[in-house]
N, C-alpha and C positions, 0 to 999 in steps of 0.2 A: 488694292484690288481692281482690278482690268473692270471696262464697261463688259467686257463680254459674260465675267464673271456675276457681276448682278444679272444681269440678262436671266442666268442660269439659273441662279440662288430663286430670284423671282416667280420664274416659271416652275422651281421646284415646291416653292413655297404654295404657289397655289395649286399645282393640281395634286399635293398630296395634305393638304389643310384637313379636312376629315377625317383621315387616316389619320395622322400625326395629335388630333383631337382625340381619338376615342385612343392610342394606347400609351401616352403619354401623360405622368402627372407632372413632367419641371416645366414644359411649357402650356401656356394656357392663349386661346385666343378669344377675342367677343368681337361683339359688332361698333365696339369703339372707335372713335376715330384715332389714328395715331399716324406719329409722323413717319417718314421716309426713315427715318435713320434707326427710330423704332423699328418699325417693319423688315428694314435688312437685320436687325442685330438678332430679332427673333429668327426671321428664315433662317441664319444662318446656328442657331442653333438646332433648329429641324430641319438641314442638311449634316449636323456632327450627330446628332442622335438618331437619324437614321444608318449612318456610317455605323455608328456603334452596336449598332442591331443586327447590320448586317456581317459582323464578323463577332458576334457575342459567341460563347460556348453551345449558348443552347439551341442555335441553329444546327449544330453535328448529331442532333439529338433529334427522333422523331418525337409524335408531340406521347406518343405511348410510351417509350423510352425514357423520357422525361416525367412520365408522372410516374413509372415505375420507381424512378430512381429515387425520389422524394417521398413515394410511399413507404422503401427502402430507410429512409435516412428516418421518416417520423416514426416508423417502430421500433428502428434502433435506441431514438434516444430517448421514447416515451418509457423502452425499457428499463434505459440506463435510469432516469428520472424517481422509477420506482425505486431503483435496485441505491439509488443513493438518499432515501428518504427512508430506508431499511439502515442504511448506514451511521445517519445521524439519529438516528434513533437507539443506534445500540451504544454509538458512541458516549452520548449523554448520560447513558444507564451504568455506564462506568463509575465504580465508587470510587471518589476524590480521593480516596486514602491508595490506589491501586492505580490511578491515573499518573502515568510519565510521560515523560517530553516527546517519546516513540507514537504516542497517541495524537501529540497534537501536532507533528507535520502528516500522519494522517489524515487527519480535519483536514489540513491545510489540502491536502495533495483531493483527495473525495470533493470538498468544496470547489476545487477550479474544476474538477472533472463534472460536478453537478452544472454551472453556470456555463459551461461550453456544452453541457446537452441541451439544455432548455434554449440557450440559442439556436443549435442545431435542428429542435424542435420548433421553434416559432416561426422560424425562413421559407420553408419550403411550407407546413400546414399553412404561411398566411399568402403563399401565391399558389398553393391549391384553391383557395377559397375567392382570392381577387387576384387574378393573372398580372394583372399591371402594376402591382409590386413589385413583380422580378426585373420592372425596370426604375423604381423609384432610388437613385444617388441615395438621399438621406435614408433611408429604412436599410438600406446593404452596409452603406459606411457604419451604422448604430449598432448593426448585432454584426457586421465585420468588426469591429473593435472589438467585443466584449469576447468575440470567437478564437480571436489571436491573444487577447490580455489571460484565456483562461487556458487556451494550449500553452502558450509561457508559462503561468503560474505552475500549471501541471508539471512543465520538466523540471521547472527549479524545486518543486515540492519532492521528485522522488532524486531529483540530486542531493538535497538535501537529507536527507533518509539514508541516503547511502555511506554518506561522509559521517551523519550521527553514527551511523553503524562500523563503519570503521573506527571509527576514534574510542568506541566502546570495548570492540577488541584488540586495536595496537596500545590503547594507553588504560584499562581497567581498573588503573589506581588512579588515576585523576579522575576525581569525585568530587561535588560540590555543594553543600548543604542548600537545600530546597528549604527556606523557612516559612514556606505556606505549608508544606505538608511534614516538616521535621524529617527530613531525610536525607539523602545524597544521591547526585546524580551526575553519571558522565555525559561523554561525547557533545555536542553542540549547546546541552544546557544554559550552560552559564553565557554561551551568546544567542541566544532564544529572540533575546529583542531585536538584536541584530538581524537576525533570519528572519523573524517576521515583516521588519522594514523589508528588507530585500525583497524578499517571497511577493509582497504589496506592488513595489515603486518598481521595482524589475518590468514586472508584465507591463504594467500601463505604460510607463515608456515607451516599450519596443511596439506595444502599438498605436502608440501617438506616434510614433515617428512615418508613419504610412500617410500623415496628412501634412508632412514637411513641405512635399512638391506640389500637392493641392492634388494628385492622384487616386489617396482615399483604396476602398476598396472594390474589388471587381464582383459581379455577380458572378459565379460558376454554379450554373444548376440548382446545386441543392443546400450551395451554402454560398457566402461570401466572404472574400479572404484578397492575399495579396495577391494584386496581379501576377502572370507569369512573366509581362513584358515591362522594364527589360528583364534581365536573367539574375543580375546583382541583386535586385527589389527584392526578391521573395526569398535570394537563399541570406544575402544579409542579416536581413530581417527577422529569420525563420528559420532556414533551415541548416544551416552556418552553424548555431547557437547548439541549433538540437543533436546536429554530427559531434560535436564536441562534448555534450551532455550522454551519448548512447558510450563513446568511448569513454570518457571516464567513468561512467557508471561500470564498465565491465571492466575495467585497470581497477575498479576497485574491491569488485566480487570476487574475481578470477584473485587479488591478493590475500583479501580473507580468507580463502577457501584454502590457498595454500599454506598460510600463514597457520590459520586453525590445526591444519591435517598434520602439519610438521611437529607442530608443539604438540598434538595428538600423539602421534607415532612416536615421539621423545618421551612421553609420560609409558605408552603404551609398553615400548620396551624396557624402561626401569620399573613397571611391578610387573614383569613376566621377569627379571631376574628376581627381584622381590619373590614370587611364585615359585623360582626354582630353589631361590637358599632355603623357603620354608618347607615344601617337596623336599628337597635336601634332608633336609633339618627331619621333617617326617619320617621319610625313608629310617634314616641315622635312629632316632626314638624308636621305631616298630624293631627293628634289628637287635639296640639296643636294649628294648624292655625284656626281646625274648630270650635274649641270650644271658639276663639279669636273674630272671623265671626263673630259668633252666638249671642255673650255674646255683640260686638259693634253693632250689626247691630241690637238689642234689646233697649241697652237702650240708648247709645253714637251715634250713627249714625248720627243722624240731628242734632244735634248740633257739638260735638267734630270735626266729619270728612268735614262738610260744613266749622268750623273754617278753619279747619290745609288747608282746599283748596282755602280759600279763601286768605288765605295766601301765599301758595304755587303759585297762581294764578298771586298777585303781584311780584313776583320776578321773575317769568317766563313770564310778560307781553305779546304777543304778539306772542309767542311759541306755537308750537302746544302742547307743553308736560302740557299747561295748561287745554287745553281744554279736554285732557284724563283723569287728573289729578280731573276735574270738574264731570267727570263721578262717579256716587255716585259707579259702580261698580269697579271703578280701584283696590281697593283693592285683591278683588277675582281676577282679572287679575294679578296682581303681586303675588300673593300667588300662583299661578298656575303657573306662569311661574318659578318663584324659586324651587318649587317641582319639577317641569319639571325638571328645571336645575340639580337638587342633582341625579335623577334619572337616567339621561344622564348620569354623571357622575359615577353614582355609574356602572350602565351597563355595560358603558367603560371600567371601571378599571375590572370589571369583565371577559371582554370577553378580553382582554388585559392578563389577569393575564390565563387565559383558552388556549389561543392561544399560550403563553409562555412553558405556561408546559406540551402540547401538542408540541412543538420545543424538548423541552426538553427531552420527554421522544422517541422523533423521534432518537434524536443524540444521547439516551443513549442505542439505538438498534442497531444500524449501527457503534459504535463501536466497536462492537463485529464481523463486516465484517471483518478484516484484517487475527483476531487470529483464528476464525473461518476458514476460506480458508483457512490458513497453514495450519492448523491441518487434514482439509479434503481432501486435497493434498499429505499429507505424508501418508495417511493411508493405499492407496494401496502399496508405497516401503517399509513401515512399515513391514505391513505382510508377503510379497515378501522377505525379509530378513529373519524376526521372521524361518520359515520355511526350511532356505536353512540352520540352523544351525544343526537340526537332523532329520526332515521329508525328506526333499529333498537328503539326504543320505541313505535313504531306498525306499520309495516311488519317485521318482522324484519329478521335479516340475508341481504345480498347471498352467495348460496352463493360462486358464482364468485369475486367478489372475497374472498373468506374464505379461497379455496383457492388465488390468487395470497400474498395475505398469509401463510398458512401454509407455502408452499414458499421465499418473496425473506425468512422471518424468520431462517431459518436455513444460510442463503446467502451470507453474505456474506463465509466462511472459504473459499470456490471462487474466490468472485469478487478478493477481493484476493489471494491465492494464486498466480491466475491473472497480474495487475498483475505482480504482486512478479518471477514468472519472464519477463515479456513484457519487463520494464522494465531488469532487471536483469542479467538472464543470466550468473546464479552461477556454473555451470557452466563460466565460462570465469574465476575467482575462486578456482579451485581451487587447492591448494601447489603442485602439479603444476604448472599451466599458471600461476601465477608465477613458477616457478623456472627453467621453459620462456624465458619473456619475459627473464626477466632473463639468462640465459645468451645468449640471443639478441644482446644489446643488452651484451655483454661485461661483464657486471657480476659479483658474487662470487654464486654460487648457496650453496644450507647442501649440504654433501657428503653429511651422516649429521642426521638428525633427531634419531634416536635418542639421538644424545650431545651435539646443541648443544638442539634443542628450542623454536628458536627464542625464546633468551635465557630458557629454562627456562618457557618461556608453556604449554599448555593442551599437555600430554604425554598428557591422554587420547587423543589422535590415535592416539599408539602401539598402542593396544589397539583401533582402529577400522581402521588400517591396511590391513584386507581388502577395507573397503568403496567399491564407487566411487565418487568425485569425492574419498575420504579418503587416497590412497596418497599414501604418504611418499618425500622423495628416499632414497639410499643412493649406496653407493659402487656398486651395478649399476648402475642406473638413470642416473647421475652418469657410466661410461663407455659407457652405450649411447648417449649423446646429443651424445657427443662428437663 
């Protein structure tokens, strides 16, 4: 460094000392004596921390602007907060015997979506409350970590979910005995452990790897994340991962949907010929009986059918099914009622088979909830970024879109939340309303929780007992329902 350069640093050092005092926590100065070399290594960090202040995001921001956008982000995700302590609440009310693996990458996916709101929640409420945080390195780099480890977690969680859900409908016979709950289960079960490592190690990696080059992360406003400079860091890192994860998630709906609809329409036309041989068949019967009527009640009638009744009459002595039997019109009553009957029938299997594919094509819309909300949650950080790589170095940033992005980033513990109960409806998943079902449908209900515990499983129940969707059966309960 040039004599002229101290010259510099020195004279910067002192007439901005005070300054650099009150908004600054990484450097500190006292009335200590220290030496020269001291003295330049600090100035010279309050000439890079001024630098960095003076090209930070949140100088594009007025200082109203800036507290808008933060009061923005803190109710976004004090929402979310609620909306996923509603989540783990219903999720746990889940009775173990109705609990699948569907469930627990939900937890998984809910749970990163919880711990990236409360981060998004604690950044901006604790430089609302003490400004000079928004320049504190270690407090950004700490909830930047946990903010990146739980947007990762999150994509691999509904990647995962999506691949379970394929594999449930391309492969429906590979099933695999669950021997905690005595059952079988497809798609990713039987590599569960595997996915949870992954679902874990995956996120924290990719954001430890942000403190490789001693870079760490950036303030931006109302949260902190990877820098935008240079351009590799943050899509590497971030958004790389996630373009890959939105395509394959929709390579993989867009194949179920057609995969479904095919094998649909394949079934749908073999019982509409099914429909038309029995149609057929009906038609041929009505034509036939009448023409059967017609043809005995012409020439056979008083003789033939007074035989076969008189007949009939001795073996059924004393039965009324003689005296119907004796009715010269029982025949036309039996013909009728048999028509009846096919027609019943054929109705049934039609409004049966209508009511199916009507289920069917319900379930094959509301699959597309999941990958749809992700994609319409990212759209506003999407753009929000797109822009900060060469617009927002000429023109600033878009406020508007700054203040979509700040509210959809920490949103998306509502919106799947929201999914989980529309989709699911725990609340009918309760012990309660299984042990309802199953008594219903004459099966063994548990009498006493208390002392079977269903096979000694998750007796924490007992000490929640009060709460609802947690009540336990008993020997009351067990004779009210009787």
């Amino acid at each position: 460094m040039s004599p002229t350069s101290h010259g510099l640093l020195f004279q910067l050092a002192s007439n901005n000392f005070l300054h650099t005092q009150a908004l600054s926590n990484n450097i500190l100065f006292d009335n200590t004596v220290i030496s020269p070399h001291e003295f330049l290594l600090k100035s010279t960090n309050v000439f890079l921390e001024l630098q960095k202040r003076k090209i930070s995001p949140l100088n594009n921001f007025t200082d109203s602007q800036a507290t808008t956008l933060r009061h923005v982000a803190i109710s976004s995700s004090s929402v979310s907060i609620v909306f996923g302590i509603i989540a783990f609440y219903h999720l746990f009310a889940i009775d173990p015997r109705r609990r699948v693996f569907r469930h627990e990458l939900i937890l998984f996916l809910i749970l990163f979506d919880f711990i990236k709101a409360v981060a998004l929640l604690f950044y901006p409420a604790r430089v609302v409350i003490v400004h000079k945080a928004y320049y504190n390195d270690n407090f950004c780099d700490i909830v930047g970590f946990f903010t990146a480890m739980a947007i990762e977690g999150a994509d691999i969680a509904i990647l995962s979910f999506a691949v379970h859900t394929a594999l449930l409908i391309f492969k429906p016979n590979r099933t695999f005995k669950d021997t905690s709950n005595n059952r079988y289960e497809g798609g990713l079960f039987p590599y569960r452990y595997y996915v949870y490592l992954f679902s874990i190690l995956t996120p924290i990696t990719l954001a430890s790897l942000a403190f490789v080059n001693g870079t760490g992360y950036e303030a931006l406003t109302v949260w902190c994340y990877l820098p935008a400079r240079p351009k590799w860091y943050r899509l590497v890192l971030s958004w790389v991962p996630r373009y890959c994860i939105v395509v394959t998630i929709l390579l993989i709906y867009i194949s179920i949907y057609i995969y479904v609809m095919k094998e649909f329409k394949a079934i749908s036309n073999l019982h509409n010929e099914i429909n038309n041989v029995q149609s057929n068949k009906l038609k041929f019967n009505k034509r036939f009986f009448h023409n059967l009527k017609y043809y005995f009640n012409t020439y056979f009638l008083d003789y033939e059918f007074n035989d076969y009744n008189r007949n009939i009459s001795k073996s059924f002595e004393g039965s009324s099914s003689s005296t119907n039997i004796n009715n010269p019109n029982t025949s036309k009553t039996l013909t009728a009622q048999t028509l009846k009957i096919q027609e019943n029938m054929h109705e049934a299997s039609l409004s049966s088979f209508q009511k199916k594919k009507y289920q069917i094509k319900k379930q094959m819309r509301t699959i597309f909830i999941y990958p749809i909300s992700y994609i319409i949650l990212w759209l506003g950080p999407f753009a929000s970024q797109c822009i900060q790589y060469e617009w927002e170095l000429e023109n600033g940033p878009v406020y508007w879109l700054t203040i979509i992005s700040a509210f959809m980033q920490a949103f998306n513990c509502t919106v799947d939340t929201s999914v989980f109960l529309y989709k699911e409806r725990p609340w009918n998943c309760s012990v309660m309303k299984v042990e309802e079902k199953i008594r219903k449908k004459g099966g063994i209900p548990i009498n006493n929780w208390k002392s079977n515990g269903y096979n000694g499983k998750e007796k924490w129940r007992i000490y929640l007992n009060w709460l609802p969707l947690y009540h336990l059966p008993n020997e009351n309960t067990v004779f009210q329902n009787q």
